[in-house]
C-alpha positions as CSV (number, residue, x, y, z in Angstrom):
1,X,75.0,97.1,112.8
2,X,72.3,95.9,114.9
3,X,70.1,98.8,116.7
4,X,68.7,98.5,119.9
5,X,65.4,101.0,119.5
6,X,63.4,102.1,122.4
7,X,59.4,102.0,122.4
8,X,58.3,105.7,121.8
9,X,56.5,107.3,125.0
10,X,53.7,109.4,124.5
11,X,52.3,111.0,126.9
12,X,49.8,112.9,125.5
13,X,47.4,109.6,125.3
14,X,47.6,109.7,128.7
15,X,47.0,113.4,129.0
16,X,43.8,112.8,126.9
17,X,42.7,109.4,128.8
18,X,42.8,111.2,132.4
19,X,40.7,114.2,131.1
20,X,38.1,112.3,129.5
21,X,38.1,109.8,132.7
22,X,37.6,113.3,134.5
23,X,35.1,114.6,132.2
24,X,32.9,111.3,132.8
25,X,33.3,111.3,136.2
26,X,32.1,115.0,136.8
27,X,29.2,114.2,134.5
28,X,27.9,111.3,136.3
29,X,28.1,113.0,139.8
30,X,25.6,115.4,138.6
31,X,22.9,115.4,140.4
32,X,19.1,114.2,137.8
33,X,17.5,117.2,139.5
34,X,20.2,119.7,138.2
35,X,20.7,120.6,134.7
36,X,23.4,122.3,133.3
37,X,23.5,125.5,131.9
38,X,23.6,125.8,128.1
39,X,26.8,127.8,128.0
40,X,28.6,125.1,130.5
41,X,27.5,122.3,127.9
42,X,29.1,124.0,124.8
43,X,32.0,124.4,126.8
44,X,32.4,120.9,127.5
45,X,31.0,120.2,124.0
46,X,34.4,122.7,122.9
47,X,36.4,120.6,125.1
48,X,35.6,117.2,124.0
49,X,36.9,118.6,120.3
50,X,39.9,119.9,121.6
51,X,40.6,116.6,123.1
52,X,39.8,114.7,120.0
53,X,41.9,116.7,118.0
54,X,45.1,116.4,120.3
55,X,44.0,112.3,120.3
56,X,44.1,112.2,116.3
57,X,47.6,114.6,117.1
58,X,49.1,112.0,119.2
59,X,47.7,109.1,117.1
60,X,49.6,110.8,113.9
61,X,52.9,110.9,116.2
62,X,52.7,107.6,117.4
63,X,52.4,106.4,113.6
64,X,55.2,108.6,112.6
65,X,57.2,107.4,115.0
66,X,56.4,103.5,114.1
67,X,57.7,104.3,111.0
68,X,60.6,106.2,112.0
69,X,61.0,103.0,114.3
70,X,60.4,100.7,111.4
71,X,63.6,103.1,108.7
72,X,65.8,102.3,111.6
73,X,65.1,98.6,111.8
74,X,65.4,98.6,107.8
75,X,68.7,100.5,107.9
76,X,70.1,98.6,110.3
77,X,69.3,95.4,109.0
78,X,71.0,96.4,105.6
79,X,74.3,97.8,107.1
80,X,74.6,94.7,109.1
81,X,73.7,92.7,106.0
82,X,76.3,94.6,104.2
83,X,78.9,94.8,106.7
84,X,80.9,91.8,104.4
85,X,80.0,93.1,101.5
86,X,81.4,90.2,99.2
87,X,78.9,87.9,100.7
88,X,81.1,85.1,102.2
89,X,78.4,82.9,104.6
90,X,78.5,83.4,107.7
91,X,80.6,81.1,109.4
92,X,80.0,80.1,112.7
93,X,76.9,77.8,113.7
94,X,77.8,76.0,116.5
95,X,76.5,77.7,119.9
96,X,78.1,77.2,122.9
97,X,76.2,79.4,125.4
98,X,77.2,83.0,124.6
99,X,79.9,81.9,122.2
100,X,79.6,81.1,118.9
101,X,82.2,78.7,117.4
102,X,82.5,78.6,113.6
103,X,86.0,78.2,111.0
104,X,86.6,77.4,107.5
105,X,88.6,75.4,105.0
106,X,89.8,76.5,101.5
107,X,92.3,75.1,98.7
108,X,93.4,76.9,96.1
109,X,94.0,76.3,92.1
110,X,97.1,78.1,90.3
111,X,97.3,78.5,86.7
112,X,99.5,81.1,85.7
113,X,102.7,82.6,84.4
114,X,104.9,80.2,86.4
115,X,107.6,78.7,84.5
116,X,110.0,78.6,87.0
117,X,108.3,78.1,90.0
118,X,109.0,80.8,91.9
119,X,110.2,81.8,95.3
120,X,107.8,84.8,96.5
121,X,104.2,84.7,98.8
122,X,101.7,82.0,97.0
123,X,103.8,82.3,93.9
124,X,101.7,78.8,92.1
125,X,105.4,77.1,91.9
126,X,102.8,73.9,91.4
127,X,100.4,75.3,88.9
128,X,98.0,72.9,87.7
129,X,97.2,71.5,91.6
130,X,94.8,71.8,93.9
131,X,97.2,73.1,97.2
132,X,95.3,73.8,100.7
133,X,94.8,77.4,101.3
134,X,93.8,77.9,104.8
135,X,92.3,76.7,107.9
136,X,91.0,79.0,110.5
137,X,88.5,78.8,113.7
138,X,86.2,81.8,114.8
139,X,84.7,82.3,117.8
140,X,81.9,85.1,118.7
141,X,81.0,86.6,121.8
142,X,77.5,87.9,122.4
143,X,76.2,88.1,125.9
144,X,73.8,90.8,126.7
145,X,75.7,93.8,125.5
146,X,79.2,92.4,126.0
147,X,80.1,91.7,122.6
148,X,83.8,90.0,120.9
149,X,85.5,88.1,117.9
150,X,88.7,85.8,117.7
151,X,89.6,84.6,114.7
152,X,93.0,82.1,114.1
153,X,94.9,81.4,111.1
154,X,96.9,78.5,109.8
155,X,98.7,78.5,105.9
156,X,101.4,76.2,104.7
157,X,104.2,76.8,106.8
158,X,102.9,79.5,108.9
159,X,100.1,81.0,111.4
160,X,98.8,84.1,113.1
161,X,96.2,85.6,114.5
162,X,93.8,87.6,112.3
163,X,91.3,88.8,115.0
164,X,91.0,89.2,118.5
165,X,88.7,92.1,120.1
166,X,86.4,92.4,123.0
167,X,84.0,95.1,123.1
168,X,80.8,96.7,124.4
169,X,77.4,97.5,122.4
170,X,75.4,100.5,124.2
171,X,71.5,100.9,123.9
172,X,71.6,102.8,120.8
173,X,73.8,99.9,118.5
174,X,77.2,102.1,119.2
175,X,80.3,100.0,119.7
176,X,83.2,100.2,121.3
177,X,86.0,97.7,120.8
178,X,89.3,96.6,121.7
179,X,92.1,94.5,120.5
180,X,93.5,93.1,117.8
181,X,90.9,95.0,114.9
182,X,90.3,96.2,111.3
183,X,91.0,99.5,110.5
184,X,88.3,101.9,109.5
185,X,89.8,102.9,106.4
186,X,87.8,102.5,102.5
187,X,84.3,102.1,101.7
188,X,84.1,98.9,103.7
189,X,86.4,95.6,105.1
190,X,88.0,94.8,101.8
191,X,87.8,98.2,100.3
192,X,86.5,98.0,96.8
193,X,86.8,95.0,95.7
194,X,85.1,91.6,95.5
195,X,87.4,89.1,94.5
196,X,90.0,86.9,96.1
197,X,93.1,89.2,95.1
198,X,91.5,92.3,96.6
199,X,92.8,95.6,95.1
200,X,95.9,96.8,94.9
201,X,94.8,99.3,98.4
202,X,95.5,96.1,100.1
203,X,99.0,95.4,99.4
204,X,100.5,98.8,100.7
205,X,98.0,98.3,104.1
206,X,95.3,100.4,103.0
207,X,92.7,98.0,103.0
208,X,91.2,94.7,105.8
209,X,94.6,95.6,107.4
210,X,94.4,94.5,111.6
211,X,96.1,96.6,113.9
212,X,96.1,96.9,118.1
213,X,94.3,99.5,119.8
214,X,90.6,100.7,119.8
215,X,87.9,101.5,118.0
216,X,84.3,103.2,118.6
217,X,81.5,102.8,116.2
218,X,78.4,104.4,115.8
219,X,76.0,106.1,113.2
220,X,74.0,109.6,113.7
221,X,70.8,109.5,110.9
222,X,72.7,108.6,107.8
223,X,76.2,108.9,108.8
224,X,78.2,106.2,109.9
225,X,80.8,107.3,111.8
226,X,84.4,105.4,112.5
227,X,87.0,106.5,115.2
228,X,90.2,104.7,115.8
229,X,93.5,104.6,117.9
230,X,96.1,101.5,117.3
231,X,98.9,101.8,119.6
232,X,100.7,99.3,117.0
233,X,100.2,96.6,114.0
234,X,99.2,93.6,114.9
235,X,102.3,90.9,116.8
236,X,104.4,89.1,113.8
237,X,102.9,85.2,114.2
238,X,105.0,82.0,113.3
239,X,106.8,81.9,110.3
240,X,109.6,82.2,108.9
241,X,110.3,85.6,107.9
242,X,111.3,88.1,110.6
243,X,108.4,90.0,111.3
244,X,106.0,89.5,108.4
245,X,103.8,86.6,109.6
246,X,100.6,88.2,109.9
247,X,97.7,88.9,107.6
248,X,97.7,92.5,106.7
249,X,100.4,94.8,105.2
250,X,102.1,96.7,107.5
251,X,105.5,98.1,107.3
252,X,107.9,95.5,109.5
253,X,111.3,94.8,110.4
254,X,113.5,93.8,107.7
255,X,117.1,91.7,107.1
256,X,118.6,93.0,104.3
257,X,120.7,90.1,103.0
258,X,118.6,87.7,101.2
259,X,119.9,84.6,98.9
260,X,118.9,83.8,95.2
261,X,116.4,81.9,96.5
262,X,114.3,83.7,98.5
263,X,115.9,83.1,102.3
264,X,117.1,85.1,104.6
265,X,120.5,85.6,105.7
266,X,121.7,86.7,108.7
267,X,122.2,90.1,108.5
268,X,121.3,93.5,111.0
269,X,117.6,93.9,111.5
270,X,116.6,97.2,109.7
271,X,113.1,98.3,108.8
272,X,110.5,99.8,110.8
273,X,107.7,99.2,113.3
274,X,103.9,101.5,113.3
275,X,102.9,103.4,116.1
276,X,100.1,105.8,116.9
277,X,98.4,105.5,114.4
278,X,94.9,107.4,114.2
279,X,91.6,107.0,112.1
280,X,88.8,108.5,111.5
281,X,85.7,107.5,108.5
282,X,82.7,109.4,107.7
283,X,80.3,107.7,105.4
284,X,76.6,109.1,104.6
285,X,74.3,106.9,103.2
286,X,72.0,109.0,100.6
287,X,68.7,106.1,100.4
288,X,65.7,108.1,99.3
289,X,67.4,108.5,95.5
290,X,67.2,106.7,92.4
291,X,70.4,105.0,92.6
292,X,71.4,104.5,96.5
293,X,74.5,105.7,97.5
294,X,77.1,105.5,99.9
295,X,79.2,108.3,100.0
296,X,82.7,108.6,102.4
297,X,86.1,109.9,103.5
298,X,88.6,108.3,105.4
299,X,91.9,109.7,106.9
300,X,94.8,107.7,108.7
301,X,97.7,109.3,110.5
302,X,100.6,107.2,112.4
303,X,104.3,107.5,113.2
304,X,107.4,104.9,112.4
305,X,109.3,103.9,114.6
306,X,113.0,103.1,113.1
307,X,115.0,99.8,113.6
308,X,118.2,101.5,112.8
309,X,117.3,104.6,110.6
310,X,115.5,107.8,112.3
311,X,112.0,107.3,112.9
312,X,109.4,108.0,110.0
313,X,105.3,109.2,109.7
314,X,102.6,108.2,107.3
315,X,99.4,109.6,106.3
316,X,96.7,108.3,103.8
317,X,93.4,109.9,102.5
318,X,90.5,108.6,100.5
319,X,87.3,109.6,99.3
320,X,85.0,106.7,97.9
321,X,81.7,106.0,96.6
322,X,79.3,102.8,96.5
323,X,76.5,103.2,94.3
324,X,73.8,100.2,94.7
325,X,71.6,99.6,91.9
326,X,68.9,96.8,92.1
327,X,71.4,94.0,92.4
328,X,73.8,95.9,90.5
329,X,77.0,97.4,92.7
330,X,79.7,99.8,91.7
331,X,82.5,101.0,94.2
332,X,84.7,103.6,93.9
333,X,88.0,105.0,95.4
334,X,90.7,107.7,94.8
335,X,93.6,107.5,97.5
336,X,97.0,109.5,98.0
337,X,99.5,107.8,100.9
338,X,102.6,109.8,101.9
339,X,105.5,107.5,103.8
340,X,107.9,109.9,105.2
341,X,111.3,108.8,105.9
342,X,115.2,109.0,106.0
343,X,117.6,107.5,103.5
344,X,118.9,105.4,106.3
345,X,116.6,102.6,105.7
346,X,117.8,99.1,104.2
347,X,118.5,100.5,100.8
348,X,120.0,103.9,101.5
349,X,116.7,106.0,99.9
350,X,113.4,107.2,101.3
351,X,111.4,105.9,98.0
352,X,111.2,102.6,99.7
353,X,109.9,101.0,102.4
354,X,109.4,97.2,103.7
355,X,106.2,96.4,103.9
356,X,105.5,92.4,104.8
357,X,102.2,90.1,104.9
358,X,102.0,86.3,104.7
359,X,105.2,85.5,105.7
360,X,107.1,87.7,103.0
361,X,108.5,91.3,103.4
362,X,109.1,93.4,100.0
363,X,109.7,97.4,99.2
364,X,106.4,99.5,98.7
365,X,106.9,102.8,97.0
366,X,106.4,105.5,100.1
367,X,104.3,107.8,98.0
368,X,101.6,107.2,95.7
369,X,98.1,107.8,94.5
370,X,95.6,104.6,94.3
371,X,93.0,104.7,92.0
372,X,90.6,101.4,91.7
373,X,87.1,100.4,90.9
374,X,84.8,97.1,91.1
375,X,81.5,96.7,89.1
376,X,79.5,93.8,90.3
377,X,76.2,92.2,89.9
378,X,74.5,89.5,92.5
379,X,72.4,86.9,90.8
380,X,70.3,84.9,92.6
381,X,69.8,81.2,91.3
382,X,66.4,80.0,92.9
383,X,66.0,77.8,89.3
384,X,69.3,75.7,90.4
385,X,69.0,73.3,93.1
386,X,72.9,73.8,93.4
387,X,73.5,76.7,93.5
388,X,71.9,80.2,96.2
389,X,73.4,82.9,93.7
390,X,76.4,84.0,91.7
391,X,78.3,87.2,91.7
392,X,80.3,88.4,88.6
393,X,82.6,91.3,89.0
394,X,85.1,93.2,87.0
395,X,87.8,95.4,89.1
396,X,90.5,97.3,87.8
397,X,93.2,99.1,90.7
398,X,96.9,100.6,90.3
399,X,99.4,102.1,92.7
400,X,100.9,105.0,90.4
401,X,104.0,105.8,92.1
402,X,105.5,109.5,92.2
403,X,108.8,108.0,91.9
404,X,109.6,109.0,87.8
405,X,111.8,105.7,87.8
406,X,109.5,103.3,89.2
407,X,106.9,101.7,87.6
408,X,103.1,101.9,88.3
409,X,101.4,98.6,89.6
410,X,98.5,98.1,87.8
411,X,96.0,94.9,88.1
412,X,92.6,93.9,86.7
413,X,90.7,90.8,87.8
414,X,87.5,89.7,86.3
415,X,86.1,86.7,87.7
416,X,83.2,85.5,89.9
417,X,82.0,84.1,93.7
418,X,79.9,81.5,93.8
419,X,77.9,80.4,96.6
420,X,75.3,77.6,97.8
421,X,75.1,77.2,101.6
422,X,78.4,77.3,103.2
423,X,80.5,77.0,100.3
424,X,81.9,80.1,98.6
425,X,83.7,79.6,95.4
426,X,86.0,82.2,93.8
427,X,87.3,81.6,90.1
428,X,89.5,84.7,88.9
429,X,91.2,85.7,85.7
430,X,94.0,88.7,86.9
431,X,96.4,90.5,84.7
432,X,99.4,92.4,86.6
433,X,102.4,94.2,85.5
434,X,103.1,94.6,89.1
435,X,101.4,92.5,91.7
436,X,103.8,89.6,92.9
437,X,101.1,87.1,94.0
438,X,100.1,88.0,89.3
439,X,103.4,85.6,87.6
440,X,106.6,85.5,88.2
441,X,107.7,85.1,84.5
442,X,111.4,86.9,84.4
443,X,111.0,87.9,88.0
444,X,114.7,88.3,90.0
445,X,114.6,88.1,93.8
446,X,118.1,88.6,94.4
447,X,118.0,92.7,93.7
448,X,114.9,94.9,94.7
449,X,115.7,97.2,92.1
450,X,116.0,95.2,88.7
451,X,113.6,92.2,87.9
452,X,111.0,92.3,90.0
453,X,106.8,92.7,89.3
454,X,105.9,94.3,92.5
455,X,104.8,97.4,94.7
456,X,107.9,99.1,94.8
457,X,110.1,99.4,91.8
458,X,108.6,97.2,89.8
459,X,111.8,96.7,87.5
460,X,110.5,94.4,84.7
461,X,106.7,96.0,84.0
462,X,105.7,92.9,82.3
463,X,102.3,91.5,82.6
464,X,101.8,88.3,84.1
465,X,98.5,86.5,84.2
466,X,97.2,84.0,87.1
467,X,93.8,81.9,86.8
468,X,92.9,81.1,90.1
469,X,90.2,78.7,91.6
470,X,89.5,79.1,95.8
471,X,87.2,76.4,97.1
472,X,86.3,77.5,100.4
473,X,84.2,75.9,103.1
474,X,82.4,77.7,106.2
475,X,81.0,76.4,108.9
């Protein structure tokens, strides 16, 4: 977060400068033919000390402050530096007066356990081929302390927004902003995790999940300090589902009837819709240790509002950890989410809820702790011409459902970003006996409660693999 820090005033110098500008003044209007008394001279002789020692006070207070000034500049050069803290390039360059204007490119590489293609989100029915991923445009806004983001998405098939905020910086680097924003939820904007796939917080919209309302930002010595209201998730984009083009997981409107394949039928809308949903995050950054850490709560609150059952609430909590080592990172997070609602919803039980991202809307288990973790390393490459640094990681996550029938979701990815100007590479390894963007070997979309790899039931508990390559281009 950029800080906007104010020159110290001190007075005292001044205090100091008009005495001794006094002093010299009364000494030179003294007349040659008058001398002073020896008592009058050790008093000035006292005074001048006293002055000098309030000048070497003032001198140490103006250099503590500099370097108070200086650990502010520092700190706030590192949050902003870690504000995406997987290190994707930055990804507009192109200035058009206040507005920055910047997008990127990216195809994707499946290989995986695909044998029959598949009919879910991204499901690498073509494994073995290079597919295109996405194409977005970003623009940034900063003009004098007006400051803003918009950021458009287009997939195969399907398009939304992903960001769209305007907001205010005050003197002191807080923020306020409004729109279309991330939640302040985890220890950052992809929670743990440093790969492609995310962790599994993501999938159940508990991490980089965009909602509507507002948000305030700020940080008070070494807290940073979140506070959010979204009136609502984000609008559904185009697509074809019925409410679940957009980019985050939120809980959306839902057909029941759905084909063999994948389609949907016509059939009564059912599901639910977010509303008032609040956030707060607390994070204190402990620097002056041997190992640096970030240490943080997060709390979310929000209602339901039902299609055609009764209306519903949901909570979350999380505490969560970053501890940076040299170039070393290792992230940290424990989560419980609650989903409170009637049996009315499309399957006639409140274990399940739909939940819908990229165009495709599946159960999530209502209630559920989230355990996951990411241990990373950042190696710069200054010895390879092609190639600014690499970053290896290892992340293990699982939703571990309270439902005693279901079965938990577990996923670990270990892979590695790659990154030389405005290219960022991502080659993954993931195992999943529950993740439906992992395999779709023996996988049966026709019944939610038999078959299926995913959040909610997870019926067949098998693991599937998926090597994935994401070539990505920003500029």
């Amino acid at each position: 977060m950029h800080r906007k820090i104010e020159r110290t005033k001190t007075p005292i110098l001044l205090e100091v400068a008009a005495v001794l500008i006094a002093l010299t003044a009364s000494m030179i209007s003294l007349s040659p033919s008058v001398h002073a008394k020896s008592a009058d001279v050790a008093a000035l002789e006292r005074r001048v000390d006293e002055l000098n020692r309030e000048l070497e006070r003032a001198k140490m207070d103006l250099a503590a402050a500099r370097e108070e000034k200086d650990a502010a500049l520092e700190k706030a050069a590192k949050a902003e530096a870690e504000l995406d803290s997987r290190g994707v390039p930055e990804p507009a360059k192109i200035k058009v007066g206040p507005v920055t204007v910047g997008g990127a490119m990216r195809v994707n590489y499946v290989l995986g356990s695909y044998p029959g293609g598949g009919s879910g989100p991204s499901r690498g029915g073509n494994g073995g081929n290079f597919e295109l991923d996405t194409f977005r445009i970003n623009l940034s806004l900063d003009y004098e302390q007006l400051i803003g983001k918009l950021e458009y998405r287009w997939y195969n098939g399907y398009n939304f927004i992903h960001t769209g905020w305007l907001g205010y910086e005050f003197e002191d680097g807080s923020q306020i902003q409004a729109g279309v924003l991330r939640n302040p939820f985890g220890p950052g904007p992809y929670g743990v995790s440093q790969s492609w796939f995310f962790d599994q917080h993501y999938y159940v919209g508990l991490a980089d999940d965009m909602d509507l309302g507002i948000k305030y930002v700020t940080q008070l010595g070494n807290w940073d300090l979140n506070f959010a209201y979204f009136y609502s998730s984000e609008w559904n984009g185009n697509g074809t589902s019925d409410d679940s083009a957009r980019y985050g997981y939120d809980a959306v409107k839902w057909r029941s009837g759905l084909t063999q394949n994948g389609n949907l039928v016509s059939a009564p809308v059912n599901g639910y819709q977010e509303r008032n949903q609040f956030n707060i995050r607390a994070i204190y950054g402990f620097d002056d240790v041997a190992v640096p850490t970030d240490l943080g709560v997060s709390l979310q609150y929000g209602q339901l509002e039902g299609q055609r059952a009764g209306d519903g609430h949901h909570w979350a909590a999380s505490a969560h950890m970053v501890n940076q080592l040299g170039n070393s990172k290792l992230a940290s997070q424990i989560t419980r989410y609650e989903i409170d609602i009637d049996d009315g919803n499309p399957w006639g039980t409140d274990t399940l809820i739909p939940m819908g991202a990229y165009d495709f809307a599946w159960p999530v288990a209502t209630k559920a702790w989230i355990p996951a973790v990411s241990l990373s390393y950042k190696y710069e490459t200054q010895q390879i011409p092609w190639l600014d640094y690499v970053l290896p990681y290892l992340e293990y996550s699982s939703i571990v459902k309270d439902e005693s029938d279901f079965n938990d979701s577990q996923m670990w990815t270990l892979g590695a970003a790659w990154a030389k100007g405005g290219w960022y590479i991502y080659s993954d390894l993931v195992y999943s006996n529950g993740n439906y963007f992992v395999g779709d070997d023996g996988d049966n979309y026709s019944n939610i409660f038999h078959g299926v790899g995913d959040f909610g039931v997870d019926g067949n508990d098998k693991w599937n693999y998926r090597f994935n390559i994401n070539l990505g281009y920003y500029f």
